[in-house]
C-alpha positions in Angstrom: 6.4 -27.4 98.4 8.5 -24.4 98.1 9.9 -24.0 94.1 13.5 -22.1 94.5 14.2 -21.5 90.9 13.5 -22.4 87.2 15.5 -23.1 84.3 14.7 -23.6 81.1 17.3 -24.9 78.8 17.3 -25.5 75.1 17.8 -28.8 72.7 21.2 -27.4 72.8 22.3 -27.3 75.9 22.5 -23.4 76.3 20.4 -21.7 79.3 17.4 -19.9 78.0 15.9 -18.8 81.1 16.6 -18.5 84.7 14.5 -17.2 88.0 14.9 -17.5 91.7 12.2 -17.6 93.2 12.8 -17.9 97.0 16.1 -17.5 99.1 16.5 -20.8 100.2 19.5 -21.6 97.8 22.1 -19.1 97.9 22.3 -16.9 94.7 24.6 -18.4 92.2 26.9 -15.9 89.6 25.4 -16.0 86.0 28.0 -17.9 84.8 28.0 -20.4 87.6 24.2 -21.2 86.4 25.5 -21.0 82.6 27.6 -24.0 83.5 25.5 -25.8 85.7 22.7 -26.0 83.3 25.2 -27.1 80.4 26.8 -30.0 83.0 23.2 -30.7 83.9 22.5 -31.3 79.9 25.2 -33.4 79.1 24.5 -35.6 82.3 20.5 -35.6 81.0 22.0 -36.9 77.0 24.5 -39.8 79.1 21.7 -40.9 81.3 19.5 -40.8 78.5 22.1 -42.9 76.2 21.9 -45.5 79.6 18.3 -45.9 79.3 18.2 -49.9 79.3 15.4 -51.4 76.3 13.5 -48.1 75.5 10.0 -49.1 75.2 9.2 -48.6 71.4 7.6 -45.5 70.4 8.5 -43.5 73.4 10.9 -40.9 73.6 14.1 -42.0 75.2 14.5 -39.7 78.7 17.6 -39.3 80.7 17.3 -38.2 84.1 14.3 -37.4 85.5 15.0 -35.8 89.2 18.1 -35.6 91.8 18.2 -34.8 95.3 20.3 -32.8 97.8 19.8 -31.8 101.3 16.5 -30.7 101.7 16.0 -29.9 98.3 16.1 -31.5 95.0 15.5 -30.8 91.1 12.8 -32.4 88.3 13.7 -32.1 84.8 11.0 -31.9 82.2 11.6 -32.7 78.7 9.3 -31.7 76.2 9.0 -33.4 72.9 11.6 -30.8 71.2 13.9 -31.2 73.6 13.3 -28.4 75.6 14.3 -29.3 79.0 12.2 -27.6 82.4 14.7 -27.9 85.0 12.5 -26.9 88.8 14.6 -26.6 92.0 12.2 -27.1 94.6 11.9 -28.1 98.5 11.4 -31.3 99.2 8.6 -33.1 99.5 7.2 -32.5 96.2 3.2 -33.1 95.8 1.9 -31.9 92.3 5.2 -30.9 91.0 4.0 -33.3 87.8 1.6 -30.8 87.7 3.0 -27.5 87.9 5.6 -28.5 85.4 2.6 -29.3 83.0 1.3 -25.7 83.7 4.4 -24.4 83.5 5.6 -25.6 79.7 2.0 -24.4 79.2 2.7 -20.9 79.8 5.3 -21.3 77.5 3.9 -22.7 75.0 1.2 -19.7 74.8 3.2 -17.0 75.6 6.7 -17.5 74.0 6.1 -20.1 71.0 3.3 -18.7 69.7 5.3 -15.4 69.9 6.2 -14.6 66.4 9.3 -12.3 67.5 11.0 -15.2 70.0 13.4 -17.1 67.8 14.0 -20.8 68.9 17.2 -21.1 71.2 17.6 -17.7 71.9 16.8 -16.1 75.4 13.3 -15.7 76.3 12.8 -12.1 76.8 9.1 -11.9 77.2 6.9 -9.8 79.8 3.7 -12.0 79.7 6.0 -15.7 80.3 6.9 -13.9 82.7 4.0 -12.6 84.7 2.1 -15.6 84.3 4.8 -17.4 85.4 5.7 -15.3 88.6 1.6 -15.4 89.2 1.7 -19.4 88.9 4.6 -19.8 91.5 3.3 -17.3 93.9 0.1 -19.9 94.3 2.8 -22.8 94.9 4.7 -20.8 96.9 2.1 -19.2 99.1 
């Protein structure tokens, strides 16, 4: 599994964080990604408002994954409603995983930051490092 790039994109809808990682997928403009990730939101609230008999006690989810040609995307939602959004190569062994390692990154370097405020950017060098280290193991 190759990952291509990784979003992270807040309870909001607005886009928080974005890498590319390989250059499989050609390079999108900044504001092509802005709207992608707030179409890809408001498909992941519809899909979520779809959800036929939620099981009680569990969070209703929306959509989980979609698929192109030879590649496709996994959302992760996390219990704020933080969503992980990982373009990767298809197929996809331990991507379950590598998103778990990946929101726990982020949990240890940027919300236990006491400078990051909530739904703002995530400017932080150590997010970053461990997560370029993390996806240079995938990757290799």
């Amino acid at each position: 599994m190759t990952v291509h790039a990784l979003w992270v994109i807040s309870k909001a809808g607005g886009l928080v964080f974005s890498r590319s990682y390989s250059d499989v997928l050609p390079t999108l403009p900044v504001n092509t990604i802005l709207t992608l990730a707030g179409i890809l939101h408001g498909i992941h609230a519809i899909t979520a408002k779809l959800t036929p008999s939620p099981i009680p006690g569990q969070p209703v989810g929306g959509m989980e994954s979609f698929e192109a040609e030879g590649w496709a995307g996994r959302i992760f939602l996390t219990a704020t409603g933080t969503k992980f959004v990982v373009l990767h190569s298809l197929p996809h062994p331990g991507l379950d995983d590598l998103l778990r390692r990946i929101y726990e990154i982020y949990s240890d370097a940027v919300m236990k930051n006491p400078f990051h405020t909530l739904e703002m950017p995530i400017n932080s060098s150590l997010f970053e490092t461990r997560l370029q280290t993390l996806i240079a193991s995938v990757n290799a």
